[in-house]
FIROLUM-46155 format. One line per 8 residues: number of its first residue (from 1); their letters; for each residue x, y, z of C-alpha. Coordinates in Angstrom, 3 decimals. Example, Ala and Ser with C-alpha at 12.3 -4.5 7.8 and 13.67 -1.06 7.14 Angstrom:
BEGIN
1 = AS = 12.300:-4.500:7.800; 13.670:-1.060:7.140;
//
This chain:
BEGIN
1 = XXXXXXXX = 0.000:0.000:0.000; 1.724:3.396:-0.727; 2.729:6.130:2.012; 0.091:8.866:1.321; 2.163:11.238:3.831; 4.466:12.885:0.603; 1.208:14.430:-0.871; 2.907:17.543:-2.874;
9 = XXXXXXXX = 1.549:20.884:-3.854; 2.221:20.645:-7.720; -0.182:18.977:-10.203; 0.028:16.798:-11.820; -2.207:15.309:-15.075; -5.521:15.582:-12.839; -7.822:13.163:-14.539; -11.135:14.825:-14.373;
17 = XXXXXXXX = -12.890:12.431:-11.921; -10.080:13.159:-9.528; -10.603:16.563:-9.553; -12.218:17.127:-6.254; -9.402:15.133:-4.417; -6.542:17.367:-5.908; -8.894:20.521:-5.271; -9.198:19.935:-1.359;
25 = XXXXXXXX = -5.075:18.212:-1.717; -4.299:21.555:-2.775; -6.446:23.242:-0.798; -4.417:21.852:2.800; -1.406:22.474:1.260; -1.944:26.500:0.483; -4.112:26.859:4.049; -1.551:24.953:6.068;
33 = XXXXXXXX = 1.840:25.201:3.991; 2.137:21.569:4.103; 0.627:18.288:2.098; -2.494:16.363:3.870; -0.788:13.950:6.947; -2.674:10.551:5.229; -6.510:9.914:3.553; -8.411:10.590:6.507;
41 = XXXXXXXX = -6.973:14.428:6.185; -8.682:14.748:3.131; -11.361:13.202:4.161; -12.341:14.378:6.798; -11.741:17.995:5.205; -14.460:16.543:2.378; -16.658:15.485:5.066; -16.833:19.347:6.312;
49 = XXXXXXXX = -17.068:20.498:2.565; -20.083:18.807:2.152; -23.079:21.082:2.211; -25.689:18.311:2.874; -26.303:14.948:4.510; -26.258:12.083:2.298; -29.943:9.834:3.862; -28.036:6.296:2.581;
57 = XXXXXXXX = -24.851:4.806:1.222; -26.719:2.630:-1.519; -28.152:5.671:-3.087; -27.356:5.351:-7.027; -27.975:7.345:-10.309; -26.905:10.578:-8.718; -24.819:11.907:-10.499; -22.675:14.652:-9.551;
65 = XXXXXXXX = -22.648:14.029:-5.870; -20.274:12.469:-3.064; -21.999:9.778:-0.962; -19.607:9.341:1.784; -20.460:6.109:3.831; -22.916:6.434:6.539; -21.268:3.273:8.356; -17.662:3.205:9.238;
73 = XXXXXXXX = -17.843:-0.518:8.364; -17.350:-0.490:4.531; -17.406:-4.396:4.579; -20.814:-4.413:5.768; -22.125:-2.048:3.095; -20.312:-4.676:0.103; -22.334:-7.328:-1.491; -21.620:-10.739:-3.304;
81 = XXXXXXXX = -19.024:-11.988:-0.697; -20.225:-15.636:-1.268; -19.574:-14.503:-5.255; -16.064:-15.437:-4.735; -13.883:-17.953:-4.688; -11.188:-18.695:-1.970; -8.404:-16.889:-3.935; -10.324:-14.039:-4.294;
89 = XXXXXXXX = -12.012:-14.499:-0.568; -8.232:-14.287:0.781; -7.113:-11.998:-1.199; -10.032:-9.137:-0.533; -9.751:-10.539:3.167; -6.109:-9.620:3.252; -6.990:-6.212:1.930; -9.435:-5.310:4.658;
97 = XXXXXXXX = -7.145:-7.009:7.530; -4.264:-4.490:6.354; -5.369:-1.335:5.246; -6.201:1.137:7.420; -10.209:2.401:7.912; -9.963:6.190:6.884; -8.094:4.443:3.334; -11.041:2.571:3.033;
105 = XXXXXXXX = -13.239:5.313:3.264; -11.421:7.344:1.187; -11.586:4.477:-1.627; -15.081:4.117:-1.312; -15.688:7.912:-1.836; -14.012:8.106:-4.589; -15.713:5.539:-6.567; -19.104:6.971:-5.631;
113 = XXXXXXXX = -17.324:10.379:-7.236; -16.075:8.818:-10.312; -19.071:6.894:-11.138; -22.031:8.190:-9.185; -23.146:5.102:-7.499; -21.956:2.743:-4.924; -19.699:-0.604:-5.816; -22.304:-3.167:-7.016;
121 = XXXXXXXX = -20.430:-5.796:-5.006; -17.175:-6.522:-3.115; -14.933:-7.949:-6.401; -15.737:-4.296:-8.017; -14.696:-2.199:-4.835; -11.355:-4.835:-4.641; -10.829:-3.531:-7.906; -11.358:-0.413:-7.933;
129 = XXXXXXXX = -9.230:0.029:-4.966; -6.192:-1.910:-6.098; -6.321:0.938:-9.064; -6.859:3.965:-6.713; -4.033:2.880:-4.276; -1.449:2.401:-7.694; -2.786:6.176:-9.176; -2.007:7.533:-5.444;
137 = XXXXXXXX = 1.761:5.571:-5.101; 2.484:6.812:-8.865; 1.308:10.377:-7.807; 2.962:10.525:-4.769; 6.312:9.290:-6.775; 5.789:12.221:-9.216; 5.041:14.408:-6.329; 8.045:13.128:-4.664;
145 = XXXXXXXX = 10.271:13.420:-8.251; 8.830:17.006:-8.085; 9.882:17.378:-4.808; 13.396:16.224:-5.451; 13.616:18.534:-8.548; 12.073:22.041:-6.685; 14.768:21.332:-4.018; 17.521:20.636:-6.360;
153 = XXXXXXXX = 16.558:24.057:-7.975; 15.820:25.556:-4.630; 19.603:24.022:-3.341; 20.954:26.055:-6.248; 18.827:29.157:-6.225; 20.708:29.304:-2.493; 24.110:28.355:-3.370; 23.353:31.087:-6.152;
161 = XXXXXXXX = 22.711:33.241:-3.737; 24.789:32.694:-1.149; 28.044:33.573:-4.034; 26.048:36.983:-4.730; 26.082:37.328:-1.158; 29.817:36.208:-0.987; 30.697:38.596:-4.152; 29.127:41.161:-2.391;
169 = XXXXXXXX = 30.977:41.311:0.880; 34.041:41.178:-1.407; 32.774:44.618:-3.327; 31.635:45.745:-0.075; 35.124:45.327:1.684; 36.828:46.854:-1.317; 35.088:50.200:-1.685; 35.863:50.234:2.162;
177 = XXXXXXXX = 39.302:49.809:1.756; 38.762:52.244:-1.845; 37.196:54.339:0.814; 39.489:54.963:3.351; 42.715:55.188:0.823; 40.959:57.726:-0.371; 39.942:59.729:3.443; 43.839:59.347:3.620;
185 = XXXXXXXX = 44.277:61.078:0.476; 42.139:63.760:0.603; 43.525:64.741:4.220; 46.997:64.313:3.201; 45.433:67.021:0.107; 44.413:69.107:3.188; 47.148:69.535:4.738; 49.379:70.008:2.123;
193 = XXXXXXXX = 47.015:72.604:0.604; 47.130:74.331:4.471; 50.747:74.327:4.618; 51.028:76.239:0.590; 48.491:78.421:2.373; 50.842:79.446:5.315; 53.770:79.690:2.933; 52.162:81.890:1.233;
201 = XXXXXXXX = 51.379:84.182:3.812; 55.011:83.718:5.165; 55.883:84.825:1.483; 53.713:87.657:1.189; 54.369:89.213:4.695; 58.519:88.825:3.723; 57.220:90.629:0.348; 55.376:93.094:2.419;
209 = XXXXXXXX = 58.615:94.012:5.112; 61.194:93.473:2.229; 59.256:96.361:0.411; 59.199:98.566:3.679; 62.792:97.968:4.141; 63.228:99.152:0.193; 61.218:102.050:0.863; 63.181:103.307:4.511;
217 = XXXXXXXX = 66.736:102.738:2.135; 65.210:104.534:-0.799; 63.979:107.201:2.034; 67.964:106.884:3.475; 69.282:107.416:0.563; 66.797:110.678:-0.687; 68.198:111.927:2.562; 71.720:110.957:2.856;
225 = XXXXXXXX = 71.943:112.866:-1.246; 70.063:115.737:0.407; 72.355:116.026:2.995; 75.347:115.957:0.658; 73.729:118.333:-1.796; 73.598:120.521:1.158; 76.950:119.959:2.480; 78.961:120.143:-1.237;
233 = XXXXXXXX = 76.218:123.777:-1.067; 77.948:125.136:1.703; 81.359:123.901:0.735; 80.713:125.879:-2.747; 79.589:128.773:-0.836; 82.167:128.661:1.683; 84.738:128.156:-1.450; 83.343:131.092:-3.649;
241 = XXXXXXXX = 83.645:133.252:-1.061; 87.022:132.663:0.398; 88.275:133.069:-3.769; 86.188:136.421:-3.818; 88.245:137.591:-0.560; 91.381:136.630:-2.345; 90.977:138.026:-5.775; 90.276:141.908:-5.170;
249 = XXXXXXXX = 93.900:141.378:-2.493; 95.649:140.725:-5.475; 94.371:143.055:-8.265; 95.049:145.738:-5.520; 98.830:145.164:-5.216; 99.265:144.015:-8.855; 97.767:147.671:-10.019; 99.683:149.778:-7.338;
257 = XXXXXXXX = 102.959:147.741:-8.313; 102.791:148.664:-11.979; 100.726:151.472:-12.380; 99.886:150.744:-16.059; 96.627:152.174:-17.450; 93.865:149.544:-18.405; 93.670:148.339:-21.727; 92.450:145.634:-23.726;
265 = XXXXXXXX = 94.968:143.389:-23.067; 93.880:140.338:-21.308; 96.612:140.958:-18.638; 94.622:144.416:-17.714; 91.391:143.007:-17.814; 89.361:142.255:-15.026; 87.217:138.970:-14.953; 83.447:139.533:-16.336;
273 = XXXXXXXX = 81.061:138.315:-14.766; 80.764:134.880:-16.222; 84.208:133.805:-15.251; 82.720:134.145:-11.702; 79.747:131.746:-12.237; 82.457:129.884:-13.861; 84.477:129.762:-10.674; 81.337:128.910:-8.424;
281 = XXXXX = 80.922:126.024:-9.958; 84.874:124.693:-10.168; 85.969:125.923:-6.293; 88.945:123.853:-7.109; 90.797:126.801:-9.410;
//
């Protein structure tokens, strides 16, 4: 009998009399995030689905209804057990002795779904549920092939994700490190650009007292000329005038020695005027 606990969430080629089951399948697994536990899950989550009370199992030719058992003994509500012979006695025996109630149930249901009656006799129900049990173990193997494949793809999607993740640390670290190199470098900038500044101002105040020093010597100097001018002035003076005191002396005593008349002679000539600006400005003669 197959292990209905792997029910899965995907679908899978949902023959249309199965419908239902795969409905209220999927509907536990998007309420409660999980697959049904085993048949009596779904069942019992038909059972409340139900909108009205079925008055008999053996109710036929209704179609489009579920006529869920109204005993839990299913073997009670099967005919033609004295149909068979002892093969087929021991082998339907073994199937009630070993399968579980709620399957039972389950089976029954769904044959009422897919055909609208209940199972003329015992053989048909044997039948029938040797079918339903293989359809549920080869769904349950797709489901669990499914299964197997969405976490493969879910195993990657993580290991996919966990490189990203990985890669982007890395980045992350890098522009850090990019970061700080780059803090470094723009207050090593700083500080050079502060020190140019404070040159500069050194520079321009030397620039500034190197000009006032220029102007007190160029001051100094208009002075110091001024000062000579003045003195070689007084020295002229002083010069001219000792000359003057000397020159009429010696005219006196050179006229009263010869007596000679004036003439045009150069020797008997006294100095024009000129000769004395001349002599102003060459002391020296």
């Amino acid at each position: 009998m197959a292990d209905n606990a792997g029910f899965g969430a995907s679908q899978q080629e949902i023959h249309p009399p199965d419908e239902s089951i795969h409905l209220i399948k999927e509907l536990i697994c998007i309420k409660t995030g999980h697959p049904p536990v085993n048949a009596d899950h779904i069942y019992s989550l038909e059972q409340h689905l139900d909108a009205f009370v079925h008055p008999c199992p053996t109710i036929r030719n209704i179609p489009g209804r579920t006529l869920p058992t109204a005993s839990s003994n299913i073997r009670a509500n099967l005919q033609g057990w004295n149909e068979m012979n002892q093969i087929q006695r021991a082998q339907v025996d073994n199937l009630f002795e070993n399968t579980p109630e709620d399957h039972l149930k389950l089976a029954y249901d769904q044959f009422i779904k897919k055909f609208g009656r209940a199972p003329f006799g015992v053989l048909e129900f044997y039948r029938f549920f040797l079918t339903y049990e293989v359809d549920l173990y080869l769904e349950n193997e797709r489901n669990k092939r499914t299964l197997r494949r969405q976490q493969l793809e879910m195993t990657k999607t993580i290991d996919f994700v966990c490189r990203m993740q990985t890669l982007l640390h890395s980045r992350i670290e890098a522009l850090q490190v990019s970061q700080a190199a780059s803090m470094q470098r723009e207050a090593y900038l700083q500080n050079q650009m502060q020190e140019l500044f404070e040159h500069l101002s050194n520079v321009q105040e030397e620039k500034e007292k190197l000009e006032q020093d220029h102007n007190a010597l160029q001051q100094e100097q208009a002075r110091s000329l001024a000062e000579l001018e003045d003195e070689r002035k007084d020295k002229q003076m002083y010069m001219y005038q000792a000359r003057r005191q000397e020159f009429p002396e010696r005219g006196s005593s050179t006229r009263n020695a010869s007596h000679a008349p004036r003439g045009r002679g150069s020797r008997g000539r006294s100095r024009p005027p000129e000769a004395l600006g001349y002599l102003e400005q060459n002391p020296a003669i």
